[in-house]
Residue, then its C-alpha position, 0 to 999 in steps of 0.5 A: x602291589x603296583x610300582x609305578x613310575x613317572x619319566x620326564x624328558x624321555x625325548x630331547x625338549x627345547x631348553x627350559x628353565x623352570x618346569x611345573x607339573x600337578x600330581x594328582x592322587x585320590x587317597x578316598x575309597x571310592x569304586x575305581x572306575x568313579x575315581x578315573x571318570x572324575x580324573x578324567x573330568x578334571x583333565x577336561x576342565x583344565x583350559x590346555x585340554x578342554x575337547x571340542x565339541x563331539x558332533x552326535x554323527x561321531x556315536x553311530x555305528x561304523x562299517x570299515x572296510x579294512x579287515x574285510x578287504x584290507x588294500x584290495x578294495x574298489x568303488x563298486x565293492x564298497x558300494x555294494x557293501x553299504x546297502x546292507x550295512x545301512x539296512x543293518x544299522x550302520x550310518x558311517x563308511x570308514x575307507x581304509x588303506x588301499x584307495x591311493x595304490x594300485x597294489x595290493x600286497x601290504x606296505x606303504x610305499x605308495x603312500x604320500x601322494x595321496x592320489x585315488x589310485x585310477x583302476x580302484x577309484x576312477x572317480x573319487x567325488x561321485x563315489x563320494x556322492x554314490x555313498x551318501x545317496x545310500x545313507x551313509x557318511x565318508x571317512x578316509x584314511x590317511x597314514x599322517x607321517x609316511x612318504x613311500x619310497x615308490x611316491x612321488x614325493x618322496x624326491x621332493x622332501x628328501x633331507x625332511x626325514x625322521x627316519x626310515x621304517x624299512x619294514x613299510x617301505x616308507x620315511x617319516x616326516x619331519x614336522x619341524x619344517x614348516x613346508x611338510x606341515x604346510x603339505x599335510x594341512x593343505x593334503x587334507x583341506x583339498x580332499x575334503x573340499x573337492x571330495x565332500x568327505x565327511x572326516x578322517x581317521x588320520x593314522x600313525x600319529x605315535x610314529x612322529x618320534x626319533x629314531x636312534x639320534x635326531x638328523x637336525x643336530x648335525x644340522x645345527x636345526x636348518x630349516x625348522x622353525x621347532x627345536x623337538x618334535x612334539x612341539x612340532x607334532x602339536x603345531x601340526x594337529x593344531x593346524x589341522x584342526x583349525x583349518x578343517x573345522x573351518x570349512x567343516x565344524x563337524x568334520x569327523x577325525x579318527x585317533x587310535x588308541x596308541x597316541x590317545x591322550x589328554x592333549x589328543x582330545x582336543x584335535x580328535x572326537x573319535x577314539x578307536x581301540x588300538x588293532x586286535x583283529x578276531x580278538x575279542x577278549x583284547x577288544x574288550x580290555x582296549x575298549x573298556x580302559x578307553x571308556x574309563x580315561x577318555x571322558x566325554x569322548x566316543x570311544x569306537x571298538x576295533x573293528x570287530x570281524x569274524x568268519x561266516x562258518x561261525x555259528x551265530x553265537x559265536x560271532x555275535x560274542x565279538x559284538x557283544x564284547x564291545x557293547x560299551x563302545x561305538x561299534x566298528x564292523x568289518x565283514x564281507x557283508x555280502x557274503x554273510x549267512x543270512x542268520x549272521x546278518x539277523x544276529x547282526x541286525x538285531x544287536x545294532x538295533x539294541x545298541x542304537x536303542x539303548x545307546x544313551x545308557x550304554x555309552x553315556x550312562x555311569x559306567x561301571x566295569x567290575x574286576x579289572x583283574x580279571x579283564x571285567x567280566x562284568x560291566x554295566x551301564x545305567x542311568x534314570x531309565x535304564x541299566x544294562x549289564x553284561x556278563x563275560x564270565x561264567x560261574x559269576x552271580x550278578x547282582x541286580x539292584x534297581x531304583x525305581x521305575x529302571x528297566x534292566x537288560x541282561x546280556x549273556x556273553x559268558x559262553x553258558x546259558x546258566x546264569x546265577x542272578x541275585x535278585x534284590x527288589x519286589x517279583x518280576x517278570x522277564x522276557x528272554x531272546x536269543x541272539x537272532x532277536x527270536x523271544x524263547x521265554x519268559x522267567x520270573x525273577x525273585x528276591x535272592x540268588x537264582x539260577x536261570x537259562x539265558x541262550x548263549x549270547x542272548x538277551x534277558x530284559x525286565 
């Protein structure tokens, strides 16, 4: 049994008078996952949430900087790591938290200013510069709501706070004043013009909210010019938007799964996977649900990590896991065995090559109860499959002329097939890209051997 509910007016809203909502329920017996991707193209028709247009740069892989180094990072390091991610097949460089502070230890205190912090990055539009000249595109992040209580703004926005987040070392904005949405816009509008980036993951957006009570009330609403905050929050991502895209209409901008929504696709055209770190199982759920609700919009996995003491099967499971998303990678690349750095290679360069079935092909995830241990993808050409669990029989049922690809991340190199269709012959690699053999599919259920976290093609 599910129970569900539907809350309305869960925060304080401006007076209204009437109130019109649309219910939408899907009474047919359709597979779920193609009752969710039509409730998803029924939202993007709607004119209040129809997305912009996706810019192709926003499906290639990601190479992040922050698992790896998390604040402890510089222009040289991240430099270095470029040469190697590009060579891998990753195009875009996602700098995160730690470019606008000289410390290293966690917190946003320092937040607000959003100055490169000289010792890390002396010259921030020549490092710019140096990383496009490696081929590679540049987002930064910035953390949207927080003014550190170590910034240099913090003075000047005092009375223009939500609340304070003790634990960060930081408040939140209020974005009802139309001075600290008119510092954000005019933040981001310098960076991208004097810096020549390429896009933003603009972070924390969910934190926009009240706390125990709203400071305005007292104040009888001074100084706003919106009675709640979503109103507000809204203005300010419209506003964003508008001004970005007019300097830059393919400008890159970042949204995480916790403020991931309808009305979020319209000012975003990046989705990442909310933080699970080493997580695969958790990568895959977040990145599955996304793909399920999110319509035309790129879908990014968390960035995926793991340790170079791993063998190769072991970290090419968290890639693998995230196969039907756009891969975010955040390794010390240059502290990778060079068995890492093949397996690495090799599985972006097959995700590359078959990226349009993978991620714009019809999306088929199976047995959500059991957290989809197996998902496919297929179009005219092509379907691609990939089991996560052992002791389960894939069936495969092509049409005609569809080539087929069987990845398996179950962890078992026994794998049961059921086979429906004419005789043929497949070839298997294992996860460094290696061919280790050919078998022969034949109609009906069969056992075969398929390396751990290797590949089947027919």
């Amino acid at each position: 049994m599910l129970r569900c509910r539907i809350n309305f007016f869960c925060q304080p809203e401006a007076p209204l008078e009437h109130y019109r909502f649309a219910m939408r329920i899907d009474r047919r017996k359709r597979p779920f996952h193609q009752v969710l991707r039509e409730t998803a193209e029924w939202y993007e028709a709607l004119p209040e949430f129809r997305p912009p247009l996706t810019p192709e740069t926003a499906w290639e892989p990601v190479f992040s900087s922050w698992y790896a180094y998390q604040q402890n990072i510089c222009d040289h390091e991240l430099e270095a790591e470029c040469v190697p991610a590009h060579a891998a097949g990753m195009t875009t460089l996602i700098v995160d938290d730690g470019w606008q502070t000289e410390e290293g230890n966690g917190g946003y205190a320092y937040c607000g200013d959003w100055k490169p912090a000289k010792r890390r990055f002396p010259e921030m539009r020549r490092h710019v510069e140096r990383v496009h000249a490696l081929g590679m595109r540049y987002l930064l992040w910035y953390s949207v709501p927080f003014i550190g209580i170590k910034s240099g703004n913090f003075e000047r926005f005092q009375g223009k706070f939500l609340y304070c987040r003790e634990d960060l070392g930081a408040w939140v904005l209020d974005p009802r004043f139309p001075e600290v949405r008119a510092f954000l816009v005019t933040t981001y509008e310098r960076a991208l013009c004097d810096w020549k980036l390429d896009g933003f993951k603009l972070d924390f957006i969910d934190c926009f909210s009240l706390g125990s009570e709203d400071p305005a009330v007292a104040e009888n609403y001074v100084g706003r010019d919106f009675r709640t905050v979503p109103e507000a929050v809204e203005r300010l991502l419209s506003e964003i938007i508008e001004k970005l895209h007019r300097i830059r209409p393919d400008v890159l901008l970042e949204f995480r799964q916790p403020y991931f929504g309808p009305a979020m696709r319209r000012c975003g055209n990046l989705f990442r996977a909310g933080d699970c770190p080493n997580d695969l199982i958790s990568n895959r759920l977040r990145t599955v649900d996304m793909r399920l609700c999110c319509g035309s919009a790129p879908v990014h996995s968390d960035m995926v990590c793991w340790s170079p003491e791993e063998t190769p099967e072991e970290a090419a499971a968290q890639l693998l896991n995230v196969l039907f998303s756009v891969p975010q990678i955040s390794v010390r690349m240059g502290q990778l065995p060079e068995t890492h750095r093949r397996m690495l290679t090799f599985w972006l360069k097959f995700w590359r090559k078959n990226h349009h079935t993978l991620m714009r092909g019809e999306f088929q995830p199976e047995l959500p109860q059991w957290n989809y241990p197996l998902v496919s993808a297929e179009n005219s050409q092509s379907r691609i499959t990939v089991l996560y669990s052992p002791g389960l029989t894939v069936p495969v049922a092509l049409h005609s002329g569809q080539a087929f690809r069987l990845v398996n991340a179950s962890g078992s190199s026994r794998v049961t097939v059921e086979w429906c269709g004419t005789p043929r012959q497949a070839r298997c690699f294992n996860t460094l890209g290696d061919p280790v053999g050919c078998i022969r599919l034949e109609p009906g259920i069969q056992v075969i051997d398929i390396p751990i976290s290797g590949l089947l093609q027919a």
